[in-house]
C-alpha positions in Angstrom: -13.9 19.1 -1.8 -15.1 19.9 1.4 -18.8 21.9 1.6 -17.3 25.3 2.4 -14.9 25.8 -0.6 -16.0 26.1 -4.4 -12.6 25.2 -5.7 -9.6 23.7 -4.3 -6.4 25.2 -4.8 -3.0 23.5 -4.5 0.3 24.8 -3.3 2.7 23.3 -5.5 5.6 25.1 -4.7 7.1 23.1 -2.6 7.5 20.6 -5.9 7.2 23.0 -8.6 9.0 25.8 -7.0 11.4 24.5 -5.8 13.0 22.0 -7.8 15.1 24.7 -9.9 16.5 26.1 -7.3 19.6 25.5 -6.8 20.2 26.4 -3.1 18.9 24.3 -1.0 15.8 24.9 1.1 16.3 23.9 5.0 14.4 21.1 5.7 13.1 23.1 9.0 11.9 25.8 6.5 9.8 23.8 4.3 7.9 22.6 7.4 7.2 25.8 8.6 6.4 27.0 5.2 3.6 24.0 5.1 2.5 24.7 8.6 2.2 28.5 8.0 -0.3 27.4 4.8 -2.0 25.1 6.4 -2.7 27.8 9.2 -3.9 30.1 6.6 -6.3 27.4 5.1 -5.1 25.7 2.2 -5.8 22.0 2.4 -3.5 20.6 -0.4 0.1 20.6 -1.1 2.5 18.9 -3.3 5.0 18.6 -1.0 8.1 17.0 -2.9 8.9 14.9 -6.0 10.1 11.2 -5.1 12.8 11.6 -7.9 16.6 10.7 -7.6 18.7 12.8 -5.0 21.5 13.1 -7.6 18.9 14.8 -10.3 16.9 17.0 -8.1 19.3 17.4 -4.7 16.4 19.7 -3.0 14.4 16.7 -2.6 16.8 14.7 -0.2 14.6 15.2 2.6 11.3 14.1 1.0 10.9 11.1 3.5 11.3 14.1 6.4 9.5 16.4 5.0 6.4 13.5 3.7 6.2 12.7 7.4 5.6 16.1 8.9 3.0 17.3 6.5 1.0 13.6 7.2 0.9 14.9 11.0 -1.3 17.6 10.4 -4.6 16.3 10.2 -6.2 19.0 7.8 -4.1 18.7 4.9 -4.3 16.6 2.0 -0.6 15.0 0.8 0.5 15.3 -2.6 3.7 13.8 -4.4 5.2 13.5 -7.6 6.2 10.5 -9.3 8.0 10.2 -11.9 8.1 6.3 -12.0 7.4 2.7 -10.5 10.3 3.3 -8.2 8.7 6.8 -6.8 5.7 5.4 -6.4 6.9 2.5 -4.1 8.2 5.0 -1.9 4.9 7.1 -2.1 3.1 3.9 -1.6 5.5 3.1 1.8 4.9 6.8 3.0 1.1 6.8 3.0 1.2 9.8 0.8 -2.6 10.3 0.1 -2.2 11.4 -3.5 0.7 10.7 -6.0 0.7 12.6 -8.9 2.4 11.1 -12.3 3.3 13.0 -15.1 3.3 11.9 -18.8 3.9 14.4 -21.3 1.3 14.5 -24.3 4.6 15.8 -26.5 6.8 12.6 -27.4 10.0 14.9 -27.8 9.5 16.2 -24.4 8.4 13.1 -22.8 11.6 11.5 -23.8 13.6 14.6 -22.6 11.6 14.8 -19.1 11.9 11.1 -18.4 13.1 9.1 -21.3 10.1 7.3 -22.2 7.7 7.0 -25.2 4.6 8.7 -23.6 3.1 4.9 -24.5 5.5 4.0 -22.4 4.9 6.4 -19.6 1.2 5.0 -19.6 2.0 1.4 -19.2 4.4 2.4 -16.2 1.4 4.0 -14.6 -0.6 0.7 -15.6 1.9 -1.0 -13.1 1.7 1.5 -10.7 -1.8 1.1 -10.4 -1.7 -2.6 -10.2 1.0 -2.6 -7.8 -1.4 -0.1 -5.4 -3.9 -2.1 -5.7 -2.4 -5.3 -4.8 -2.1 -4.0 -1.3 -5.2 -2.7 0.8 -3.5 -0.5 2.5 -3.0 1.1 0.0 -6.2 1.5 -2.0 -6.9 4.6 -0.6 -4.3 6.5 -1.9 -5.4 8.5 -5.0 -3.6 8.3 -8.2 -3.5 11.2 -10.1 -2.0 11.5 -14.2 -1.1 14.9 -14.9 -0.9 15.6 -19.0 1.8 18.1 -19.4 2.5 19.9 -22.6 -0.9 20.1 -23.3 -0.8 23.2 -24.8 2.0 23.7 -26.6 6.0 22.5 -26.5 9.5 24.0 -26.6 10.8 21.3 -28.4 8.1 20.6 -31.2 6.0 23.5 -30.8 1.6 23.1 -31.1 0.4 20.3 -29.8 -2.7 18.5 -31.3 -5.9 18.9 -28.6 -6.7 15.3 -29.7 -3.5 13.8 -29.0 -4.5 15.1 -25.3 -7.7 13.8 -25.2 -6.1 10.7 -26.6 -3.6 10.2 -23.4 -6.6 10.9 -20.8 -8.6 8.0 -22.1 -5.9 5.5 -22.1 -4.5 7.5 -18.6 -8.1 6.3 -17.1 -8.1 3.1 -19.0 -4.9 2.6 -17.0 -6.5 3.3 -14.0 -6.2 6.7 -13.2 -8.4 8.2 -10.7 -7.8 11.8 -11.4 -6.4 13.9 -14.1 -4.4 17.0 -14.4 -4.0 19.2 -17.6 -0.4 21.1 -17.9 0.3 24.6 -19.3 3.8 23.0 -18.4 5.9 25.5 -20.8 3.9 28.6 -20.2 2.2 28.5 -24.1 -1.5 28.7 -23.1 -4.1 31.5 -23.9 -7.3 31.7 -22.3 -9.4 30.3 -25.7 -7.1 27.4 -25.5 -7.8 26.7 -22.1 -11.2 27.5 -21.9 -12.0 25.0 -24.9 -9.8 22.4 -23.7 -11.1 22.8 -19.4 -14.4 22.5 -21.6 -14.0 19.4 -23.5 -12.4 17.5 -20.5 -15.6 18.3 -18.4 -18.0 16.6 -20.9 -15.6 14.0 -22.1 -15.1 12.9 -18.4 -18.1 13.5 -16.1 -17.6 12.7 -12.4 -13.7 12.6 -13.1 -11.6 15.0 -10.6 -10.2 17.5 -13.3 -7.7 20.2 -12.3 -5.5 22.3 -14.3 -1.4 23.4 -13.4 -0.4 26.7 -15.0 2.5 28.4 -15.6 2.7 32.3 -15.9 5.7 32.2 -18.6 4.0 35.0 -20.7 2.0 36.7 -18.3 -1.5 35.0 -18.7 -1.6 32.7 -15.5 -4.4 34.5 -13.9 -6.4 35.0 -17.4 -6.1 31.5 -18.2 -7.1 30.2 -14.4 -10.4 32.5 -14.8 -11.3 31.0 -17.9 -10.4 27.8 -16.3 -12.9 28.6 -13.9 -15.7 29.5 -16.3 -15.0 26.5 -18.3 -15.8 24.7 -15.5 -12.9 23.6 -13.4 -13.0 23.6 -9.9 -8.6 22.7 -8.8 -6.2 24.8 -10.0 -2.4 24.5 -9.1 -0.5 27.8 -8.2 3.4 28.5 -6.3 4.0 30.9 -3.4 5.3 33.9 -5.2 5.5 32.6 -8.1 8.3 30.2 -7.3 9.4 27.4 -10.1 9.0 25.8 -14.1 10.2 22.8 -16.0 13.5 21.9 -15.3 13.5 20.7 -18.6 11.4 23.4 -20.6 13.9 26.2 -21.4 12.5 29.8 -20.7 9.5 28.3 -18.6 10.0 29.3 -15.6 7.3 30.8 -13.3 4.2 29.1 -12.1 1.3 31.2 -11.4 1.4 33.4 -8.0 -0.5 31.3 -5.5 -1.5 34.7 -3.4 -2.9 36.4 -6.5 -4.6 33.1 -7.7 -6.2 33.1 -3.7 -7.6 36.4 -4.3 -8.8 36.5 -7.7 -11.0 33.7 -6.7 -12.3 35.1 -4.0 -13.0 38.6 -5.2 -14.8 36.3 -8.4 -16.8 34.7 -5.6 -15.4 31.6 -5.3 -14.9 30.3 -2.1 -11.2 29.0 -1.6 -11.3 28.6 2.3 -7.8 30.7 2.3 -7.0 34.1 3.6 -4.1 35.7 1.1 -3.1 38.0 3.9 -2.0 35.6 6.1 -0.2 34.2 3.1 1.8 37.2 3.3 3.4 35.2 6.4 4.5 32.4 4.6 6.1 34.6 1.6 8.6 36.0 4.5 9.4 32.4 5.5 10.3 32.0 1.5 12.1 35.6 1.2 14.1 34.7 4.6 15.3 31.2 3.0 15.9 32.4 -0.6 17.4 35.9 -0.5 19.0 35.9 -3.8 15.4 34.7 -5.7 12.8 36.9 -7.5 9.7 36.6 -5.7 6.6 37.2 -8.2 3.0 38.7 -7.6 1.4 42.0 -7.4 -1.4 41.2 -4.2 1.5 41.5 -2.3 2.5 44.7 -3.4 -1.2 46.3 -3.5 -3.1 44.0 -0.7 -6.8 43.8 0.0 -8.8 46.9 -1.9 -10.9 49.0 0.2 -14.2 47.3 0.4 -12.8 44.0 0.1 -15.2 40.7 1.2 -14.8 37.5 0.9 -16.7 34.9 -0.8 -17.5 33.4 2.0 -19.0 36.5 3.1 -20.8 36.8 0.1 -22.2 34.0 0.0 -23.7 34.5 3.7 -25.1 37.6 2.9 -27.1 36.1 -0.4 -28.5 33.6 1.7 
């Protein structure tokens, strides 16, 4: 994290979003939409998922779109990987971080990518054997994202101990980060703040960041108690963009803009401006005309008054 943010927050929309929509996204469009947010300072973004083009067709041009986003020297490249095979081509790409995802639900695991989440860990066992057999790879950060870790369509509660459980063997297996998953949208801020808590004394000097979905309208509440537990990365989607393919009714991350300012206005600095992130919303809007776009900040904008943390902070000092 560099010295002049408090918390990092990801764009995943480019993954996350838009992997249910069904029209595809212009190549052209998703580089401009990556420029545009790099321009208004976020440094990370999940950029695509290296899955098959006949599952997920919006991801055709993740090779294309992989190589842009590695020419721009500010940002910090994310992927997702579903298996060995996506991880080879992450691995081939320089992609600096590859995220895998192994669902802490067995019925959902199987349904996401037909694997035994026992299974799912030995496959990222490989994956971190395989990056390591290569130097030039090393560098490239591994990161194993624990979805359904609050609750599943398919079996419904899920035991906080059967997470923990999967983030010891995950960084048994070699993981160097890890990522807990509201991936269904079931998550109250009490769960989250006693799980973010548990994580950061189970696992100190671990990278721990949380991915939230909005499905019942407690995104933002959950993030701040995220925040207060703790955690300092938090995934969000430009305008709310995106779900589980495979989670019906969980669709809608949380709105990256709103996320941007409710950080800021807490004090928290995320080295973003959300009104130039107004900029890249039009990009989306222009590309998707038919798709709900989500989030009130761009409805309402900055409050009278408004400063932001960074601007705080100067004038404590």
């Amino acid at each position: 994290m560099n010295q002049d943010r408090d918390v990092v927050l990801r764009e995943s929309g480019l993954r996350d979003g838009l992997q249910n929509v069904k029209a595809f996204f212009p190549s052209e469009a998703k580089k401009a939409w990556i420029s545009a947010e790099v321009a208004a300072g976020v440094e990370e973004i999940e950029v695509c998922s290296f899955v098959p083009e006949k599952l997920i067709p919006q991801f055709k041009d993740a090779s294309e779109i992989v190589e842009h986003s590695l020419a721009i020297p500010s940002l910090v490249v994310s992927a997702l990987i579903p298996n060995l095979k996506g991880a080879e081509r992450g691995f081939a790409l320089g992609v600096h971080q590859l995220n895998y995802v192994c669902s802490v639900s067995e019925s959902h695991n199987l349904n996401n990518v037909r694997r035994l989440p026992k299974d799912s860990v030995a496959d990222f066992a490989r994956i971190v054997e395989l990056r390591d057999s290569n130097p030039a790879w090393k560098p490239i950060k591994l990161k194993f994202g624990l979805a359904t870790a609050f609750g599943c369509t398919i079996e419904g509660r899920v035991d906080p101990t059967a997470v923990m459980t999967l983030a010891e063997q995950a960084l048994a297996a070699g993981a160097d980060a890890l990522s807990i998953a509201d991936t269904v949208g079931y998550a109250n801020p009490a769960q989250i703040g006693a799980m973010s808590r548990a994580f950061v004394k189970a696992f100190p000097g671990v990278e721990v960041g949380v991915h939230l979905h909005d499905t019942r309208g407690l995104g933002l509440a959950n993030a701040a108690a995220a925040l207060d537990a703790g955690i300092r990365r938090l995934d969000g989607s430009l305008a709310g963009l995106g779900g589980c393919p495979y989670a019906p009714g969980a669709s809608g991350n949380v709105v990256f803009e709103d996320m941007v300012f409710m950080c800021e206005a807490m004090g928290f600095r995320t080295g973003i401006d959300p009104e130039k992130l107004m900029a890249v919303r039009r990009i989306v809007a222009e590309n998707l005309p038919g798709e709900p776009l989500h989030g009130t900040f761009a409805k309402a904008g900055l409050p009278k008054g408004y400063i932001p943390a960074a601007a705080l902070a100067q004038a404590a000092e």
